[in-house]
C-alpha positions in Angstrom: -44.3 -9.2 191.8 -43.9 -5.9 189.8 -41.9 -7.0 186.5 -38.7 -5.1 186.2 -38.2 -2.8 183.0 -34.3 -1.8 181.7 -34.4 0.9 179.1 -30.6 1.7 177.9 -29.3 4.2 175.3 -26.5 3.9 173.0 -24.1 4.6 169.9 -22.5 2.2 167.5 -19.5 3.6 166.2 -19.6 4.6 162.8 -19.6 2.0 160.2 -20.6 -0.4 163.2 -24.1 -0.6 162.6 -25.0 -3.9 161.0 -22.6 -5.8 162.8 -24.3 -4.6 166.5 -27.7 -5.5 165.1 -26.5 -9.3 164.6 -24.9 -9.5 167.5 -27.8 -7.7 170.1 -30.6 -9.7 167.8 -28.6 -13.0 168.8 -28.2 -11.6 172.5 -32.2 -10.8 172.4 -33.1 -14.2 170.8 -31.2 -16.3 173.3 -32.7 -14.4 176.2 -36.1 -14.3 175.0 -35.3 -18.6 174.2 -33.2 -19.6 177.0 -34.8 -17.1 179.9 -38.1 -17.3 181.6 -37.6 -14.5 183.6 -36.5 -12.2 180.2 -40.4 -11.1 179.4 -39.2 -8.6 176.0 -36.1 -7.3 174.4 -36.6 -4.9 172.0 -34.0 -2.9 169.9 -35.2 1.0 168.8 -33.4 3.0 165.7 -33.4 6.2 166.1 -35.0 7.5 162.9 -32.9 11.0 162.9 -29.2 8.8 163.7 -28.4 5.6 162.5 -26.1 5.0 164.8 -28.6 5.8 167.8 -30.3 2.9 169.6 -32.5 2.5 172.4 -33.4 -1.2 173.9 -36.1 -2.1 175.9 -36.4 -5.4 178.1 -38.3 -6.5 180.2 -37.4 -9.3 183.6 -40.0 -10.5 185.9 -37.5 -9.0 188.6 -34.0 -8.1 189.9 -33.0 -11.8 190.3 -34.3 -12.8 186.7 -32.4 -9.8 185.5 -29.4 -10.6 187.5 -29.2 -14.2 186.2 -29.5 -12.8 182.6 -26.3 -10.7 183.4 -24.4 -14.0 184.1 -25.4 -16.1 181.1 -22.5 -16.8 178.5 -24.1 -15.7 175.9 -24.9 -11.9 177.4 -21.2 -12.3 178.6 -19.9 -13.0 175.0 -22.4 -10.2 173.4 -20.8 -7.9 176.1 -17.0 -8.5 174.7 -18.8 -8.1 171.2 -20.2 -5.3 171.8 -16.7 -3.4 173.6 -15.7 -3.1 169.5 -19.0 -1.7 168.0 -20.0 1.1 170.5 -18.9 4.2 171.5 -17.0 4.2 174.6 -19.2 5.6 177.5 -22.0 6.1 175.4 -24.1 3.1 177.5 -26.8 5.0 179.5 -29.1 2.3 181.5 -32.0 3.5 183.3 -33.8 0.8 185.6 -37.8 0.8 186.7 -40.8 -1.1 188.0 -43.2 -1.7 184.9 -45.9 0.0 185.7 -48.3 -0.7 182.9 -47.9 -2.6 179.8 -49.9 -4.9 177.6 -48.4 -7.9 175.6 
């Protein structure tokens, strides 16, 4: 089975930052903890914007990645995040991982 990669952009709202790198680095640690099928989170800065991020995970597939999406604690990062993001500014982009060493 072909492992499933989610790459998503985003903006914290100014003044925002700090407080959206606890609460995604909680998010990413109780994945990568509490989920077998959540191979990698990562969290990029953008080095030109510090409010630019890009994050990087990885699911062994759509069902790993769907029962990720129903956990409480993505749930409670996702009310979190509503007050440290620009509204709209999510962009996801979903593909098959198509090589990758780790």
């Amino acid at each position: 089975m072909t492992p499933l990669c989610l790459i998503i952009s985003i903006r914290t709202l100014p003044g925002r930052r700090a407080a959206f790198l606890r609460g995604i680095s909680r998010n990413a640690a109780h994945a990568l903890r509490e989920e077998p099928g959540c191979l990698r989170f990562d969290v990029i800065g953008d080095p030109e914007d510090e409010n630019a991020f890009w994050v990087y995970e990885v699911f062994t597939d759509t069902d790993a990645l769907a029962a990720h999406r129903r956990t409480p604690h993505f749930l409670a990062w996702q009310d979190e995040k509503a007050e440290l993001v620009v509204p709209e500014s999510q962009v996801d982009r979903l593909g098959p991982l198509l090589f990758g060493e780790g």
